[in-house]
Each structure stands twice: as C-alpha cells, then as structure tokens.
GUDREN-454981 format. One record per residue: y negated, z, x of N, C-alpha, C, O in turn; residue in one letter. Coordinates in pm, whole numbers, plus 50000, padded with zeros to 5 digits. Example, Ala and Ser with C-alpha at 12.3 -4.5 7.8 and 13.67 -1.06 7.14 Angstrom:
! GUDREN-454981
505695078051319504505078051230503305078051320503325084651424A502255070851285501065071451367499975078751290498865080451341S
! end
This chain:
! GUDREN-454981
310107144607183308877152407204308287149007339309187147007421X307077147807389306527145007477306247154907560305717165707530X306617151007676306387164407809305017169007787304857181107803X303847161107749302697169307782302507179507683301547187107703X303137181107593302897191207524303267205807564304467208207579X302497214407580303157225307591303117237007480302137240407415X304697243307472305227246707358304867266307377304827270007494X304707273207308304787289007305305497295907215305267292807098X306317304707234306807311407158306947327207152307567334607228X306167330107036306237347506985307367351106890307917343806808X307667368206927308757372706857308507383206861308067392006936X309157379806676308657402506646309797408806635310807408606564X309327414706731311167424006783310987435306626309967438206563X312487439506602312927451206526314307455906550315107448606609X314537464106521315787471106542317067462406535317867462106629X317237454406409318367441306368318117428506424318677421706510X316827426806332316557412706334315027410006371314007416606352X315267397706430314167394306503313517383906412314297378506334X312187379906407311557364406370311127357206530310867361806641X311227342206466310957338006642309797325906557309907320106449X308847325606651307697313106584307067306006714306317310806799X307667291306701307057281206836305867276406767305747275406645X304997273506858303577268006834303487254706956304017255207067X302697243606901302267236507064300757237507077300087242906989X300327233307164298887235407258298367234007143297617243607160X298027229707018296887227106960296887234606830296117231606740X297987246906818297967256306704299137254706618299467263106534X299847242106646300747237806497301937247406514302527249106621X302177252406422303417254006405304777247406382305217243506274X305547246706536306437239306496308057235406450308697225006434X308417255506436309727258406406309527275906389308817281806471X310197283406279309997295806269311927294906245312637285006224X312277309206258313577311206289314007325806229313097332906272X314787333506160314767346506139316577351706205317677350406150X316207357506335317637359306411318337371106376317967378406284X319457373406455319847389206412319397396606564318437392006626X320027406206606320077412506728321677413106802322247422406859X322027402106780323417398606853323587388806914322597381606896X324497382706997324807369807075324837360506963324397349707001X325167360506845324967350006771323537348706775322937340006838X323027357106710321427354206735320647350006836319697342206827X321157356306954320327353307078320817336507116320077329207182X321877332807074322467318407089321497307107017321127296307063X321177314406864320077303906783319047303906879318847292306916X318017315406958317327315107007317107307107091316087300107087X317937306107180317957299507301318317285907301318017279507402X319077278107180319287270007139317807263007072317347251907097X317207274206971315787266906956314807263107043313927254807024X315117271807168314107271807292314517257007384313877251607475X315547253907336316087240507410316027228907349315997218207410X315997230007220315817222207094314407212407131314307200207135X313087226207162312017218307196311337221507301310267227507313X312407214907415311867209907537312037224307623311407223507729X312637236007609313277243707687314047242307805315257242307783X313567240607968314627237408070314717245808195313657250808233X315717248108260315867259808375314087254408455313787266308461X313477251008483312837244608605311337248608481310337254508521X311467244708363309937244008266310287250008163310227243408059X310717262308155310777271808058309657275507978308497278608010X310497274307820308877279107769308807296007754309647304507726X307307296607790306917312007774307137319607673306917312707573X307467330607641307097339107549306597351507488306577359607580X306267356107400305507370207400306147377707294306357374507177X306417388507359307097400807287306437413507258305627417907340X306587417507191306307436607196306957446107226306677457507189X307937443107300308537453007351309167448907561309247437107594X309407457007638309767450307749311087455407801311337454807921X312107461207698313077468707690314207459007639313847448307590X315317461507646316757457307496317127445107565316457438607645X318437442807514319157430907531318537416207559318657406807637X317837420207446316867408807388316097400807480316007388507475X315427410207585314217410207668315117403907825314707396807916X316367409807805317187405007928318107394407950318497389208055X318567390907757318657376407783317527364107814317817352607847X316217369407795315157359807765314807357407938314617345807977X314747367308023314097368108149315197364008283315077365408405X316097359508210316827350808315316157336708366315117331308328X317097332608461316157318708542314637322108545314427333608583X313767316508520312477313808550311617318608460310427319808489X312087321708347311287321408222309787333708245309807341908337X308997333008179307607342608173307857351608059307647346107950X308327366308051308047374907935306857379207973306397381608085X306047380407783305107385007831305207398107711305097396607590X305417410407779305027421107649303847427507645303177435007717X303777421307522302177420607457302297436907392303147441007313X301147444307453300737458407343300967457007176300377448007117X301637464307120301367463106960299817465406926299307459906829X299227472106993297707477406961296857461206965296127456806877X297137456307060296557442407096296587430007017295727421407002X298187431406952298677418706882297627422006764296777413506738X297687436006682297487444006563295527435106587295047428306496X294867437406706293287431706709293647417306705292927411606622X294687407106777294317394706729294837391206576294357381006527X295767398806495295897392106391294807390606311294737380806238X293567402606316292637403706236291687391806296290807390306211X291517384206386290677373806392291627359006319291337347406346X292727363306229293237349506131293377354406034294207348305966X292827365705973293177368505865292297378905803292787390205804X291047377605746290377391305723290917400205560290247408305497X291877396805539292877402305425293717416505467294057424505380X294017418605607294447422905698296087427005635296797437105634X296197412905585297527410805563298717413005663298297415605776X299937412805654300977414805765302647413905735303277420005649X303147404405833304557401105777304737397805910304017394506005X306577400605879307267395006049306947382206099306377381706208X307207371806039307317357606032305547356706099305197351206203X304917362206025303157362306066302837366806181301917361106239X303557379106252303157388806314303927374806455303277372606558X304967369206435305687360406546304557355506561303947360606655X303907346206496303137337706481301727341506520301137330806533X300967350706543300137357706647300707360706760300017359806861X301867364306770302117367806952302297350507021301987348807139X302777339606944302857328106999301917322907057301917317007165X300317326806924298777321706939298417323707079298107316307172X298647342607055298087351007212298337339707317297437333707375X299987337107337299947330407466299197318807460298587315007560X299167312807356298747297907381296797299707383296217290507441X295987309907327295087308507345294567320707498293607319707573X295647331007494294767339407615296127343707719296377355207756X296637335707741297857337707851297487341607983298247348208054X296097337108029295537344008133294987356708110294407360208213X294917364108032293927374908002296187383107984296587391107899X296457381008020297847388108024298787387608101299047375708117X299677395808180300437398508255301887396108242302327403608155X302877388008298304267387108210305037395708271304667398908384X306107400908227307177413008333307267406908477307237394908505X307387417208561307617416608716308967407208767310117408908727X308687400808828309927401108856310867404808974311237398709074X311167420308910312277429308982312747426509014312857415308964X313867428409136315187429109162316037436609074315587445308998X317667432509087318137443208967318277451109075317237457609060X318687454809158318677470009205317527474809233317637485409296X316027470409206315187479309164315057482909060314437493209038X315727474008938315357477608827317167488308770317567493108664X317467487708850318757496808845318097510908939318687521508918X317027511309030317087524109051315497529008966315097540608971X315097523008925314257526808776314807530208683314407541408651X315717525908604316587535608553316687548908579316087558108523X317787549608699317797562608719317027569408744317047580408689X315917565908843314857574308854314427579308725314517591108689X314037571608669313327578908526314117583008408313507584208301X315597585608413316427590908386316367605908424316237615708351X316537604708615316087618108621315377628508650315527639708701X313997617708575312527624108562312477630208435311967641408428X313097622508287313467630508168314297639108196313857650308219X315147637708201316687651408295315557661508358315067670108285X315397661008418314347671908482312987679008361312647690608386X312427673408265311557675108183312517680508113312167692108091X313407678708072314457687207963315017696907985315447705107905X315077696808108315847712108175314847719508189315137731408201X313337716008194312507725508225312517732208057312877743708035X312017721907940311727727707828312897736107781312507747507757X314267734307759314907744007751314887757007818314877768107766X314887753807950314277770108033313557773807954314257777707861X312667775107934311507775107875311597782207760310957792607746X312357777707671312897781907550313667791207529313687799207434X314727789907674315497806407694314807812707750315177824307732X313867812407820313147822507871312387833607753312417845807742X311697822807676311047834307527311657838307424311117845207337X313417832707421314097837207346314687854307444314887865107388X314797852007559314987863507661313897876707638314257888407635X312877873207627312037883907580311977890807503311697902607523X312287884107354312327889007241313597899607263313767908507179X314577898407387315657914407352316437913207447317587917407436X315967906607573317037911507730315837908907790315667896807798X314867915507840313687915507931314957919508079314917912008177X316007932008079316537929108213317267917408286317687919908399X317477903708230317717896108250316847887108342317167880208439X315577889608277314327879708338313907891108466313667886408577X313857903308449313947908308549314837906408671314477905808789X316267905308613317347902508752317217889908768317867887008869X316817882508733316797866708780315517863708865315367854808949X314357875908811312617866708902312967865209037312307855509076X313917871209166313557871609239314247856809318314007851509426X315087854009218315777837509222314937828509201314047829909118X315147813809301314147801709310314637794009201315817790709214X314017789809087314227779208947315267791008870316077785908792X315337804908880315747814808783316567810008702317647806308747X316297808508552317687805908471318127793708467318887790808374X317727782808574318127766508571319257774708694319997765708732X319627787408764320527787108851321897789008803322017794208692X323027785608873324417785608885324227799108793324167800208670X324137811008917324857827008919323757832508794323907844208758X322947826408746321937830708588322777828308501323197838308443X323457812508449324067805408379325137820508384324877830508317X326217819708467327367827408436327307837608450328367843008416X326427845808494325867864708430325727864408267326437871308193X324557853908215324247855508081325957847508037326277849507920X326357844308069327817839407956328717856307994329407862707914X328537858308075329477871908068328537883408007329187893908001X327657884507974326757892807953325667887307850324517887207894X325907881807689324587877007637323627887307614322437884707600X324277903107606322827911207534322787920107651323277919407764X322087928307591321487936407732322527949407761322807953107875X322937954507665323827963907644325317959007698325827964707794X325947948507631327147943007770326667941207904327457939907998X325317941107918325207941308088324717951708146324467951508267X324537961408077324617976408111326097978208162326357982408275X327087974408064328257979608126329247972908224330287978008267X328777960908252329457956708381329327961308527328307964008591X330497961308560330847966408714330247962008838329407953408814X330367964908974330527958909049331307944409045330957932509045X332247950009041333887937609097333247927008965333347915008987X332797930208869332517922108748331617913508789331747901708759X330767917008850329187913708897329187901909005328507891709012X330247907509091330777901609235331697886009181331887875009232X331987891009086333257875709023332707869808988332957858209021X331137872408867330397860308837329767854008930329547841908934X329447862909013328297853309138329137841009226328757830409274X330937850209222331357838909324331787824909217332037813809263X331817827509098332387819608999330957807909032330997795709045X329687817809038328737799009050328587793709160327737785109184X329417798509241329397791909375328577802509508328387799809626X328217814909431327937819809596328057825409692328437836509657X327987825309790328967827609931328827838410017329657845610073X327327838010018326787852810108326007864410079324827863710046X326617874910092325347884310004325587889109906324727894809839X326957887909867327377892409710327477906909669327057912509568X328017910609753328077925509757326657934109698326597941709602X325747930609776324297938309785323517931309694322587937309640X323757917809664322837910309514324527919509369324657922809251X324797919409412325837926209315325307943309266325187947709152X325097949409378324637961509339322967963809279322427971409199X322587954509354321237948009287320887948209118320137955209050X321787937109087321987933708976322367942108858322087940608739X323267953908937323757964308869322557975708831322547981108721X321597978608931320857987508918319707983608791319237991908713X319417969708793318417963208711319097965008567318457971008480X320447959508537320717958608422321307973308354321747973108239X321267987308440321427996708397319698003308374319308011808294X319448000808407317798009108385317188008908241317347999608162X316438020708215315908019808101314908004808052314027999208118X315388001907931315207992207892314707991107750315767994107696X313817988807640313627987307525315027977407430315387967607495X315677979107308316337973007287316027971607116315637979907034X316427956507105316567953206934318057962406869318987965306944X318047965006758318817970606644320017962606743319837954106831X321397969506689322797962106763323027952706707323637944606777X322687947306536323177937606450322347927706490322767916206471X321017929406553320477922606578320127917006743319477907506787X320697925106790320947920606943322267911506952322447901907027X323227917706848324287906406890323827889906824323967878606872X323427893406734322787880406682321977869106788322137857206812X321027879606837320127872906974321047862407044320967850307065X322117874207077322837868207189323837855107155324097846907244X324387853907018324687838006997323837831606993323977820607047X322627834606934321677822206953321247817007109321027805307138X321177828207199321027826907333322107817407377321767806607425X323557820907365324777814307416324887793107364325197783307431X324397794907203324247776907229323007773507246322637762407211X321957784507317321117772407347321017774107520320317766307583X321707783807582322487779807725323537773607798323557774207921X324607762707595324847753107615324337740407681324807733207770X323007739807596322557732207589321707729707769321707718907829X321017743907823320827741807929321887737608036321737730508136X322837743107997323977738708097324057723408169324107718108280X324027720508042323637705507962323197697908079323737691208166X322137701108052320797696608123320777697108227320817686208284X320717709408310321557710308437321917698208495321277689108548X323297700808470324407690808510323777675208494323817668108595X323357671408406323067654608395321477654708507321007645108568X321027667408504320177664208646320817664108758320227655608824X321477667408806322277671508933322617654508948321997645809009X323807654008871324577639008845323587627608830324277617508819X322317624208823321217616008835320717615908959320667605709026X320287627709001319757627209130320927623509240320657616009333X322127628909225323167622009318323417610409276324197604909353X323027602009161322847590009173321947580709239322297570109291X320107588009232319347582509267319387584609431318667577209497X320187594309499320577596209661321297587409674321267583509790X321987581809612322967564109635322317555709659322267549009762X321517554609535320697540609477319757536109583319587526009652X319267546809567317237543909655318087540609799317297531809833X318807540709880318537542310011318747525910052318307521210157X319427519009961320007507609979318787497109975318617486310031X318207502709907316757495609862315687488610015314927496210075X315797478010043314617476810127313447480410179312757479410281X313497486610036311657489610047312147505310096311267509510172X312897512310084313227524510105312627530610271312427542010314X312537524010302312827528810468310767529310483310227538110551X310007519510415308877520810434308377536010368307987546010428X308547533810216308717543910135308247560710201307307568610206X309907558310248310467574510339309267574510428308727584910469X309027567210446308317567010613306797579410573306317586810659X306397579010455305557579410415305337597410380306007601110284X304317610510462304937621910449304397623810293303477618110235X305307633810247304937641610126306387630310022306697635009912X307007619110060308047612410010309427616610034309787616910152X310027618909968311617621709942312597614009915312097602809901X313487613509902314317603409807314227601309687314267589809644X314027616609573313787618709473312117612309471312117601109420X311147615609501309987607209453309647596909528308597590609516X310547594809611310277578809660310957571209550310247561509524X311877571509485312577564509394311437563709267311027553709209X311147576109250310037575009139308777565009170308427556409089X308457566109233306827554809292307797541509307307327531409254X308957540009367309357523009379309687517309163309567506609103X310087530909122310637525008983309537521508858309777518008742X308107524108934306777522908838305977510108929305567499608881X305887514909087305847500309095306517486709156306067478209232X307657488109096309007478509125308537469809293307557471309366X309667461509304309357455409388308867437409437309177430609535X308137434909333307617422809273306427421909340305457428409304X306377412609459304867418409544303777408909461302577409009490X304307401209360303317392409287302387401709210301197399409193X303227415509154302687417909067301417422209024300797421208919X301137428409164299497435109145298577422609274299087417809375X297527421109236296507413109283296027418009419295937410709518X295747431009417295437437209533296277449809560297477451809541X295277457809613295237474209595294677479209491295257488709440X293597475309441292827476909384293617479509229293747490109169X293977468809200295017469709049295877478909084296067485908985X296607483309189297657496109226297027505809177297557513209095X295907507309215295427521109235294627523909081294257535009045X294507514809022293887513608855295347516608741295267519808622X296407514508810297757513808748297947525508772297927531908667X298147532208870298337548208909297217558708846297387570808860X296537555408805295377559408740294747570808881294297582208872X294937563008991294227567909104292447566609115291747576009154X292027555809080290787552909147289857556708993290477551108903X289017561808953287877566708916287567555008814287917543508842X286967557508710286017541208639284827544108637284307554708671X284197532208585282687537208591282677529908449283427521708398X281267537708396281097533908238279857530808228279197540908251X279247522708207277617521008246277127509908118277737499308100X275947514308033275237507707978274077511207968273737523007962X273307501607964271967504007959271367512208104271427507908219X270717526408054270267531408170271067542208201270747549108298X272197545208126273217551908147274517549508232275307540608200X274657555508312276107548508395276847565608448276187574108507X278287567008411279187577308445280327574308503281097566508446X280637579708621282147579308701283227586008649282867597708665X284317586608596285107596208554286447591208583286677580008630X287637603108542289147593508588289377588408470288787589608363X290937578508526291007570908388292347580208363293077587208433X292237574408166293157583508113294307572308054295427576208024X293917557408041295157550108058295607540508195295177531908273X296857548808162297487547108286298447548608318298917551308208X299287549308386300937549008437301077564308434300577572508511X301877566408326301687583808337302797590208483302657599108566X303857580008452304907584408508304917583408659305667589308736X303877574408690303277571608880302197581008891301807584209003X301697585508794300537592208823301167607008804300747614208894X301827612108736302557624708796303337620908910303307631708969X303997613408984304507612009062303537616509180303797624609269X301917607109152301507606709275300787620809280300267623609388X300707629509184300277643309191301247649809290300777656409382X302237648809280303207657609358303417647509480304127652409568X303077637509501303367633009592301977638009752302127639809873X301017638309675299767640409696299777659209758299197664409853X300397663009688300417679709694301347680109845301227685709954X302007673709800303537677009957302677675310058302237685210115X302177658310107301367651710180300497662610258300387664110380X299917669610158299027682110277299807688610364299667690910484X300377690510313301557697710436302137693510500302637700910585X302427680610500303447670910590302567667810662302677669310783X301487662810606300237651410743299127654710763298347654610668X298567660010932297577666210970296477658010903295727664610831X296177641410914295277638810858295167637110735294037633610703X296167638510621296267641610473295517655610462294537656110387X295967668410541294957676410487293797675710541292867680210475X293637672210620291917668510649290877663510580289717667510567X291727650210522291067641210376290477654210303289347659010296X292307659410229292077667310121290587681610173289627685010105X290857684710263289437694110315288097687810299287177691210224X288197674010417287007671110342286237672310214285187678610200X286987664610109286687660509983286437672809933285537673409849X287027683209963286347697609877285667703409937284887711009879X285647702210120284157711710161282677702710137281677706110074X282937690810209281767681010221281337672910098280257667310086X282387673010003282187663209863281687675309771280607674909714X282537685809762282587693809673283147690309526282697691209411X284857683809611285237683709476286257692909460286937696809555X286477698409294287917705709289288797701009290288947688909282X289887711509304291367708609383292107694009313292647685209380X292007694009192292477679409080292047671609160292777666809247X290797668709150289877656409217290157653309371290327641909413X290187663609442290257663709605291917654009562291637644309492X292937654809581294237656909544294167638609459294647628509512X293607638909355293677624809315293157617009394293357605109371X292057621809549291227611009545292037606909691291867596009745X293207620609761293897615709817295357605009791296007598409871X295447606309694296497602509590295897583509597296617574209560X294737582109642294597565409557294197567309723294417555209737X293947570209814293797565609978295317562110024295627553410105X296327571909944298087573009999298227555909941297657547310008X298777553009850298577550209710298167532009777298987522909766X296867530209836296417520909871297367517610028297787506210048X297547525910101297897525710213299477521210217299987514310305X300197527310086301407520110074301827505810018302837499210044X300907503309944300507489009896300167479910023300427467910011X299517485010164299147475610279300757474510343301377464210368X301147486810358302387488010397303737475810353304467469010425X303647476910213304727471710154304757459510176305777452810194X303277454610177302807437210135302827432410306302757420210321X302917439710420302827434310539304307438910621304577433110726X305347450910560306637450910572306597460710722307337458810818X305297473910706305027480210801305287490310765305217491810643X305757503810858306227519010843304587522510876303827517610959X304327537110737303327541310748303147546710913304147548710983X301737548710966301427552711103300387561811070299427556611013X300307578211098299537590311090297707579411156296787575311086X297887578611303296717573311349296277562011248295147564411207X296717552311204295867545411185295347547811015294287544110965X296617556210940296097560210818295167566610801294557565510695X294697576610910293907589910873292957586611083293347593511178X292127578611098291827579411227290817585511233289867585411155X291017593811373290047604211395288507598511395288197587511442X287437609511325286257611511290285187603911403285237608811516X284417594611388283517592911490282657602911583282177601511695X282667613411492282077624411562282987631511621282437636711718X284467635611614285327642711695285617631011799285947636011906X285607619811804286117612211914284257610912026284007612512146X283817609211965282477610212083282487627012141282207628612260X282717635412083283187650912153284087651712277283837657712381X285197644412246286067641412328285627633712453285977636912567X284897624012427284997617312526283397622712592282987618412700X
! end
C-alpha cells in the first residue's frame, strides 16, 4: 500500500460487539470487520489497523460514538486521534448517503469513517489527559453523583417523614445537612416512629448522639431532643405507623449508603487533586476548594491543546452568552448546550467567589446595580470573567492575583490620586 494514501477508520460501538470500517482518501472501502468487546477482539482491531499501514509515529485516526470503555482506552494509546463523534451528528450525515433512511452497524461504521475522511476539521478528537487527571475526573465526578444521590434520597426521607414523624424533621431543622447527619441516621434507627421516640430517655438520647460521633453538648441537645419528641404531635393509626417506619428504615439504608460512598470519594478526591500540578494554580483561585477545584480540572482536563482560546472555555462552560441574529432580528441569550457538569460547578464556584474576593463582589454589584442584571445573570457573567482568567492562568503557569484580576475603577483611582 502506498504511504500517500491516507486511511480512516469508523466504529459502531455496542455493548458486545463492535463493527470496524476502513475507508482511504477517496471513499473506497477498504476492509469491514465485525469484533467482539474483548482482547480477542480488540487484538483483530489493532491488527487490522496495522494490516493497512497503522504505525506508533502515523497512526490511523478514528471515529467513535462513544468516549468511554475499554475500547476507547485501548485505541488512545501512543499517538493515535479518537474522535467521538455525537450520535445526533453521525444520525445527520448518514442521511446525506442514503435518502431510504436506512440503518445497519456495518453502515453506521461506514459513516463515522466518511465523517473523518470528509470533515475531520469541523471535529475535535479526545484531549489528551494525563492519567492522573483523568484519574481525578473520575473521582471528582464520582463524587458529584455521590453527592446528587444523597441529596435525592434525603429528599425522599424527608416526605416520607411527613406523612407520620413531623417530630423528627422538627428535631433535626436546627442541624446543618439534617438527615444526611451522623446523630439523625442513629436517632431514626433507634426510634423509626414517632411514638418509640416519645418514649426514649435521656441516657437513651445521650448514647445515640455519642454512638454518631458527638462530643460536646450532649447533655442539653439530649434534653432538647427529648422535649421535641415528647410534645403533642398528630399521629397515623399504630398498624400504620409501624408500617411507615419499615419503609422509613430501608430507605435510610439506602441513605446511609450514600453517605458513606460520599465521604470515601471526597477523601479520595483530598488525595488525588493535590498532587495534580495544576492544583496549586487552581487553589489559588478564591471561591475554589479542593472539592470544586477537582470538579473544574475534571471537565476541563489538563490538555492545554484543547481549547483554542478563552473564548471556546468559556462557550464550553456555557459561560459567555450567544447571539442569534437573522435578518433584522438579532437576540443575546445563555447557552443551553453545554458542559452541564462545569457549568454547575462554575455556579457555585461563582457564588463562594463573592465572598472570598473584594473585587469578585464588586463585578457581581456592578452587573446588577449599573447593568441591571438578575442575580443568575450577574453570577454567570462573573462565572465566564473567573472562568477566562483561569484559562490565562493555566496557559502562562501563573497564581491568580486579586489586583490584576479585578483592577481598580478609572474613576476610583483618579479620586485617589
């Protein structure tokens, strides 16, 4: 085969088995393959990829639909270009080869191959991470779900709590994250209905609190506790309160659950992130933690190729605004695709920031006295100024600086002087 040819190859991922379809520069098809999802399979693969003209130094490209699995991580070793192609995307080019709007694996390879070979510039291939960034992406967003799950279960015991221990939600409001706490968890296991927690003691009261770990104050949150869960109270039928209360007990399994694999994530991601290079810029940065500094490095890895400017950062974060304009019509609005998981990040990252950095809330003031925008908007529009500023940061290997991020007003510095 002749070097000048250059070869592409698409693959339609599925759960088992894969199809693999090479094409060269001028459309032909020149080998289709039907693999499994095992090292035998991935062996044909890589064997076909070498077959025609596959080498560490001139790897041929390929396009996938997915950017996840084994699959994706044997392929992105050495040098190679993944490119994961949207299913929505592949689904618009098949219909320009086929107005039948026919569809098969073997076919569907055979459009993701085209994509690269006819619009490889109009597409992006995976980053290329470090693995310990892409090891603290993981966890991070491990325990960003961990955290989303512990909330919805709360959530769930909370309105199962209503329906027939309202003194429960009472003795817990004055607690920070209430029934996600230690001494909540082991009151309601010693106490599922409202009527067993009428009749517990002091010394009873005092043993669960020290059982979740707490140290000071027990005595007087003990008598506390006692006064709340003796008070008049509305109650369901007894056959049906005890009932409540198993259903309450496995699904405060389940929070337990949840709990715990958050705890055990985040003391993972307090390992992970600090080791990280980029960490120290990160931190530097107010309204950043460990916990959402890990989150912003695991959305936008540490691949300084990957984004073009700031500009693409801040379009990825779904920070910066679009504009929609035809004809004599033209509208600014935010965008709604977008990195969901950076863009909640940078909400809360954005929220802290006022409070950490004199000239963060200043921005945020401005933008709602002098712009007149609401609190969302003020908040996003500091969110893509942060956002941009860590992108200068990262790409020049500088710790954020208050003065030069946020520098004082031309009109307060001519006052001064």
């Amino acid at each position: 085969m002749g070097r000048n040819i250059v070869i592409y190859c698409g693959i339609d991922w599925a759960e088992r088995t894969h199809d693999v379809a090479l094409v060269d520069d001028s459309g032909q098809l020149l080998a289709k393959r039907h693999i499994t999802d095992d090292a035998a399979g991935y062996k044909i693969l890589l064997d076909l990829l070498v077959e025609y003209g596959d080498t560490e130094e001139n790897p041929i490209p390929v396009a996938i639909e997915t950017s996840r699995g084994l699959l994706v991580a044997v392929l992105r070793t050495g040098k190679r270009q993944v490119f994961a192609i949207n299913p929505m995307a592949a689904a618009r080019y098949r219909d320009r080869h086929s107005v039948s709007r026919k569809k098969s694996d073997p076919g569907d390879a055979l459009v993701l191959a085209n994509i690269l070979r006819t619009d490889m510039h109009a597409h992006r291939p995976l980053p290329g991470d470090s693995n310990l960034g892409r090891a603290i992406a993981v966890l991070a967003r491990a325990q960003q779900d961990s955290l989303w799950n512990r909330q919805q279960l709360s959530n769930q015991l909370r309105s199962l709590l209503r329906e027939y221990y309202p003194s429960a939600l009472a003795a817990f409001e004055p607690w920070r994250n209430g029934l996600c706490r230690p001494e909540a968890r082991e009151l309601l296991k010693a106490a599922p209905t409202p009527t067993r927690a009428a009749r517990l003691t002091r010394t009873q009261l005092e043993a669960a609190l020290k059982r979740a770990g707490r140290k000071r104050g027990i005595a007087a949150e003990a008598e506390r506790l006692r006064d709340v869960f003796r008070s008049e109270w509305a109650h369901q039928p007894p056959l049906v309160e005890d009932a409540l209360g198993k259903q309450m007990l496995a699904l405060l399994l389940q929070l337990e659950a949840a709990c715990t694999a958050a705890d055990d994530l985040a003391a993972a991601v307090e390992e992970a992130f600090p080791q990280h290079p980029d960490a120290e810029i990160i931190l530097s940065f107010p309204g950043l933690g460990v916990q959402l500094g890990a989150r912003v490095l695991a959305e936008i890895g540490d691949d300084r190729t990957r984004f073009a400017d700031a500009r693409g950062l801040k379009a990825y974060a779904g920070a910066s605004p679009i504009t929609r304009a035809s004809g004599k019509k033209s509208s600014i609005t935010r965008r709604w695709v977008k990195n969901d998981r950076l863009n909640h990040a940078g909400y809360l990252w954005a929220f802290a920031s006022i409070t950490a950095s004199p000239g963060a809330k200043a921005h945020y003031r401005r933008r709602r006295d002098d712009h007149g925008d609401w609190h969302a908007a003020a908040q996003r529009n500091l969110f893509n100024r942060m956002i941009g500023q860590l992108y200068h940061c990262l790409q020049h290997g500088c710790r954020f600086d208050e003065a030069v991020a946020f520098p004082a007003p031309v009109s307060a510095v001519a006052q001064v002087a």
